[in-house]
TORNUVO-250771 format. One record per residue (C-alpha): residue in one letter; x, z, y. Coordinates in steps of 0.1 Angstrom, whole numbers, plus 5000, padded with zeros to 4 digits. Layout:
% TORNUVO-250771
aXZY
...
***
This chain:
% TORNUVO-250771
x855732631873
x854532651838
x850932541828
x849632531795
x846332431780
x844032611755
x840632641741
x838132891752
x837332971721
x840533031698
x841133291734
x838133461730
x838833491692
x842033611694
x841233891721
x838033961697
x835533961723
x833533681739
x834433641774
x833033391795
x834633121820
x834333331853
x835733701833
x838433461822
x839533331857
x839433721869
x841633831840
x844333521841
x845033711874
x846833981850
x848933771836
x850233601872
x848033291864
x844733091877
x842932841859
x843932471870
x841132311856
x838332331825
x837332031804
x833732151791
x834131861764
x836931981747
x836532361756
x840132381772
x841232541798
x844532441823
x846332781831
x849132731861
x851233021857
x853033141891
x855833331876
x858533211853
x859633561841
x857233641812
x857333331790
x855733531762
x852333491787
x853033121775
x850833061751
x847333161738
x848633451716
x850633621743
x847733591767
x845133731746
x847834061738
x848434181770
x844334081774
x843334331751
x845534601766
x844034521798
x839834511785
x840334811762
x840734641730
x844334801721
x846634981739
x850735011737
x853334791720
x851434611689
x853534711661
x854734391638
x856534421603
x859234261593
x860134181557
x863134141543
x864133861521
x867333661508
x866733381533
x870433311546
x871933111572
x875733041571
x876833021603
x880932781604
x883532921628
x883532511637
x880032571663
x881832871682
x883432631704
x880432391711
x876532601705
x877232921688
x874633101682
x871733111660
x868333311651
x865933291625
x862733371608
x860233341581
x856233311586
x853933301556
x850033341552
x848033131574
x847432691568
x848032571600
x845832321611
x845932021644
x845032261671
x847732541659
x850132321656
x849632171688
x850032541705
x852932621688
x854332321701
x853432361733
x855032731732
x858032551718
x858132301744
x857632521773
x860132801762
x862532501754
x861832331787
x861932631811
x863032941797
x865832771776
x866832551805
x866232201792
x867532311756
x870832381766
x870632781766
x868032741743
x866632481717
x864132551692
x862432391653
x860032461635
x860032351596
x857932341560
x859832671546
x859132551510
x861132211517
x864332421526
x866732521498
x868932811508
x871332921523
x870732701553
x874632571567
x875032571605
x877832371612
x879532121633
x880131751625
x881431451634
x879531191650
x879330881622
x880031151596
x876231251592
x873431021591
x869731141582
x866231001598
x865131161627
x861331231637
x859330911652
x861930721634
x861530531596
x865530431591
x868930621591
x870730711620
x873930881630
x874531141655
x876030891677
x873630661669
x871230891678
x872130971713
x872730621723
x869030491703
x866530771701
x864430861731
x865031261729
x868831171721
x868930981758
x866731231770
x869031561761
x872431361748
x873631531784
x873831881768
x876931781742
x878931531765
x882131561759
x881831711726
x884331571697
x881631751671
x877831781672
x875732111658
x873932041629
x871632261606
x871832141568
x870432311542
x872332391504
x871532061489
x872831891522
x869631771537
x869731751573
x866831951588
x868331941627
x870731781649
x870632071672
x869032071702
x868131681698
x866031621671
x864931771641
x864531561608
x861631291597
x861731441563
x862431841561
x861931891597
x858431921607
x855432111600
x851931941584
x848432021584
x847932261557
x851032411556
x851032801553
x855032881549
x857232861582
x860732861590
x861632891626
x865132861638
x866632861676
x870132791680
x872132821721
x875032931737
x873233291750
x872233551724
x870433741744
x868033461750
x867733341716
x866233691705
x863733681731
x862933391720
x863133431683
x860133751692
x857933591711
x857633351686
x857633591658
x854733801678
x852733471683
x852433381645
x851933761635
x849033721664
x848333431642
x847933661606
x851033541593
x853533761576
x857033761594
x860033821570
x863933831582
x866333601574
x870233701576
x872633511596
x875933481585
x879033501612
x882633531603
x882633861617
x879434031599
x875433941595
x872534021614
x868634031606
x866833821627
x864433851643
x865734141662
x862734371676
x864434611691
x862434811721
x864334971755
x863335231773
x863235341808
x862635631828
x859635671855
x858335941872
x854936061894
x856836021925
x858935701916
x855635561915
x854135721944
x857435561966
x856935221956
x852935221955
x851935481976
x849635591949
x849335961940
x848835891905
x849236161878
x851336141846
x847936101822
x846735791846
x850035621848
x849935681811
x847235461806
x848235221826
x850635161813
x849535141780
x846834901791
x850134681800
x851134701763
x853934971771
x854435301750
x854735571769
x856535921761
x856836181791
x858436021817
x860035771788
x858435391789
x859235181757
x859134801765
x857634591738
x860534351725
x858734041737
x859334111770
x863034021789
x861634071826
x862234471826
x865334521846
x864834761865
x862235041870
x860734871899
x859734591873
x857434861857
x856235031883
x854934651894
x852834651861
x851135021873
x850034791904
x848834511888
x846734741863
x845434931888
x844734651913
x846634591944
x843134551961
x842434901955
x845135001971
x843535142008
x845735012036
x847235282068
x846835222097
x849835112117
x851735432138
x854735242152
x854834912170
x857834672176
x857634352189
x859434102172
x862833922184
x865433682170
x869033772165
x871333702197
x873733512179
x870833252173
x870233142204
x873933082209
x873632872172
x870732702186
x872432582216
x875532462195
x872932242177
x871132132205
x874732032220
x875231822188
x872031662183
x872731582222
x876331392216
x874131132185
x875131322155
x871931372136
x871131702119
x870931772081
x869632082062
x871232122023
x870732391998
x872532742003
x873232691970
x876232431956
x878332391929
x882332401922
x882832041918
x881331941956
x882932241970
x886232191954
x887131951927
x886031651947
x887531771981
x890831811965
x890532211973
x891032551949
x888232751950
x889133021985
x886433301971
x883333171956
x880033391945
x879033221912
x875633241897
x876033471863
x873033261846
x872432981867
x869032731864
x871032421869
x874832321870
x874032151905
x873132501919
x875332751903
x877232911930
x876532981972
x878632741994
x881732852007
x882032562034
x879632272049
x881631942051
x881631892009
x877831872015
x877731622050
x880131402024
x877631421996
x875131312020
x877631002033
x878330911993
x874330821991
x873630682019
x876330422019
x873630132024
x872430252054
x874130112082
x877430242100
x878430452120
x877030752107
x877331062122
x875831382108
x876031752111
x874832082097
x874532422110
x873632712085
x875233042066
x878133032044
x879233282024
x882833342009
x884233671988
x887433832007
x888634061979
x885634271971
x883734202003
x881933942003
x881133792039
x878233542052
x879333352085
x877333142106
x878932752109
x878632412119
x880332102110
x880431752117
x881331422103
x881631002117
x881730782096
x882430432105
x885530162102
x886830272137
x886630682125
x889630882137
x891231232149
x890231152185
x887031052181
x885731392164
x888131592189
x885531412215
x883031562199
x884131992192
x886031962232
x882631872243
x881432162222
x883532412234
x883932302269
x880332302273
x880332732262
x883132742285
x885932852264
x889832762264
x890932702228
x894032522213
x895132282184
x898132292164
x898932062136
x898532242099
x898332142063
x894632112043
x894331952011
x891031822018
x892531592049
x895331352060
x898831522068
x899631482100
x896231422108
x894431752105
x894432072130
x893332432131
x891832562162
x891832872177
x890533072201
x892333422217
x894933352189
x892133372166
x891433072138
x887932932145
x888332602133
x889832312112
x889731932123
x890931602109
x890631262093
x889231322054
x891831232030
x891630862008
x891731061976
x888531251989
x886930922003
x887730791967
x886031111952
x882731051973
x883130661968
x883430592002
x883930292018
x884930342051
x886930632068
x885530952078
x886831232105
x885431582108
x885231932121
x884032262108
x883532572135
x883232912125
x880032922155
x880133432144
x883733402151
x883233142182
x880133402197
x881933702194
x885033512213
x882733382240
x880933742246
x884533902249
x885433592270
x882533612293
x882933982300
x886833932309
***
């Protein structure tokens, strides 16, 4: 979770009233965050934020906003002016295919000095970090606007055609150079493999000011003490995110006293003005609230509320301040309501039904499928619901049978559910190769695969040994043992599977029914794991096995 560090008394400055250590702690609890720690020597204080959805909350300026809403101070969306000006950024067809997608501002006024700089780097950092998902989906600079010469080029380039110094650096180095040399270039060089072209960010006299989302430049891209005229760019591959971005920034600095002005950005297909802070608006009503809270609140209290949350409020119409890309659904502002009137004012009921609790009856049946494993030396595993295509399917030879993807997901690792459970007992195998043979592993849990536009969660358990003697018969051992022991007659014919040997793999079935799949995993799937030794397994679908051994059982 994010935590970010700030003085005591640049908050209570920018709130505009002097609030001490303890009123502090209480009204962190607003923003979903408790203090971590306070260093009386330097005044700062360590804020652990427990929610990753408001990354405007990270940083001193977006605290001390939604602060004053909450003490009095203001109330509603704080208004912010935008400029316009002849700032342009040329955006080349050529970063479509690789990051394409840019915003911008301008910020003038204010002479930044160590401490500000330090915050808006550590805003930077922490939208970069978390919000922008390493800097892949977002990567942000920050530059001396008076250094630039417009209109600034975003382009692509090849990788020994540019050179330019970067930051923490005193010589000249390529893009490739930079990715093989420069810490941040090994650090994020992951983001463009594979890439024949790099971004870059150039301004009209050809001076580099980025190598997008590496490094910015020694020279044109950083910010001094003393400087009063900003440039802030973000560049990723989701617009959507960049704007958000691109405003909480542009709120922070106005926070700040500095004047924001727009710059345009140039596409093939038309300019926008950037930033972009355009407001939603949602509808709630007196019993919306009431259903959710249990609070019989009137129009003028959730009003001001609401307001105290930074929200306008119209009728039953909310506006949501720009800043904010957490509001999806009304339930997300009815949650605000809560937290501004306090959750521990909320009297509880007492309870007028009782029901004991009680486990599913499929899970004792799961349970006892376990038990029989763990019983026959296979060891037990637990993995993440969550998986990605390659495991699943690449690397086991298979095309995708009905996968839920993730629309946005965190990591590339975990960016869809898992369909089946023997790609992850081979993952396991693939890094534990120096531990000594035979291994024999198993796993028990939920999959979850879309028929048409169902989608379907089943309860399963496979099985894998692994060892130089590993074989058909051996794992056969193991599922007759299985199935014998619930007292069930099933059957085995030979069938095809990608993922296993021909001639060597076979489905199972139950009642004429399909349960199960056994074999010996394929060589071009033991080379895809790197494994050294063969491997034989089993997966059982354990809801289509229960259902056969209730209707079994009552024959």
């Amino acid at each position: 979770m994010p935590t970010i560090k700030f003085s005591v008394k640049d908050l209570q400055n920018l709130v505009g009233s002097k609030l001490h250590l303890e009123r502090i702690k209480q009204l962190l609890a607003y923003c979903k965050a408790e203090v971590g720690s306070y260093d009386k020597t330097s005044d700062e204080i360590s804020a652990d934020f427990a929610d990753t959805n408001l990354p405007y909350l990270w940083s001193t300026e977006g605290i001390s906003r939604l602060l004053k809403g909450v003490i009095g101070k203001e109330k509603g969306i704080p208004r912010v002016s935008i400029k316009n000006s002849n700032y342009d950024v040329i955006v080349d067809d050529s970063v479509s295919a690789i990051r394409p997608y840019i915003v911008a501002f301008a910020a003038r006024g204010k002479k930044v000095d160590n401490y500000l700089i330090k915050q808006l780097i550590q805003l930077q950092e922490k939208l970069c970090e978390s919000f922008g998902r390493r800097r892949k989906k977002v990567a942000i600079g920050i530059y001396r606007l008076n250094n630039i010469n417009f209109p600034v080029h975003y382009k692509a380039a090849s990788p020994e055609s540019v050179a330019f110094v970067p930051l923490d650096f005193k010589k000249a180095m390529t893009l490739a150079e930079i990715l093989q040399t420069h810490p941040k270039g090994k650090e994020y060089g992951w983001i463009l493999n594979g890439l024949k072209r790099y971004p870059i960010l150039m301004d009209a006299e050809n001076k580099v000011l980025s190598f997008p989302p590496i490094i910015n430049s020694a020279t044109s891209g950083k910010i001094d003490i003393g400087d009063s005229d900003l440039f802030f760019e973000a560049t990723g591959t989701d617009l959507k995110s960049l704007h958000l971005a691109a405003n909480i920034f542009a709120y922070a600095l106005h926070d700040r006293g500095f004047e924001i002005s727009s710059v345009n950005i140039q596409y093939k297909n038309g300019t926008i003005k950037t930033p972009l802070l355009k407001t939603e608006k949602i509808k709630i009503n007196e019993n919306d609230v009431e259903k959710l809270l249990g609070l019989s609140l009137k129009k003028g209290d959730i009003k001001s509320l609401l307001e105290k949350a930074r929200y306008d409020v119209q009728g039953d119409s909310v506006e949501i301040p720009s800043y904010r890309g957490d509001i999806l659904h009304r339930v997300d502002v009815i949650e605000d309501i809560g937290i501004q009137h306090g959750y521990d004012k909320i009297k509880g009921i007492s309870l007028y039904e009782y029901s004991p609790g009680r486990t599913f009856e499929i899970i004792k049946f799961v349970n006892d499928a376990r038990e029989l494993m763990i019983g026959q030396g296979y060891q037990e595993i637990m993995s993440p619901i969550l998986c990605n295509m390659d495991l699943l399917y690449s690397k086991m030879n298979l095309k995708d049978f009905g996968t839920i993807e993730i629309e946005n997901p965190m990591s590339e690792t975990f960016s869809c559910v898992r369909t089946w459970l023997i790609p992850l007992l081979m993952d396991v195998l693939s890094k534990n190769k120096h531990v000594d043979y035979p291994q024999k592993i198993f796993e028990e849990g939920i999959v979850t695969i879309k028929k048409g536009v169902a989608v379907v969660d089943y309860e399963r358990i496979a099985a894998v040994a692994a060892h130089n003697n590993a074989n058909f018969t051996e794992i056969k051992q193991a599922l007759d043992y299985l199935l014998r022991l619930f007292g069930i007659p099933y059957s085995i014919r030979e069938t095809g599977h990608d993922s296993f040997i021909l001639g060597r793999v076979g489905r199972v079935s139950v009642n004429g029914k399909d349960i199960a799949f056994i074999g010996e995993i394929s060589p071009n799937v033991l080379r895809n794991f790197n494994m050294i030794v063969p491997v034989a397994a089993f997966e059982l679908n354990l809801t289509a096995l229960y259902e056969a051994v209730k209707r079994f059982r009552k024959l």
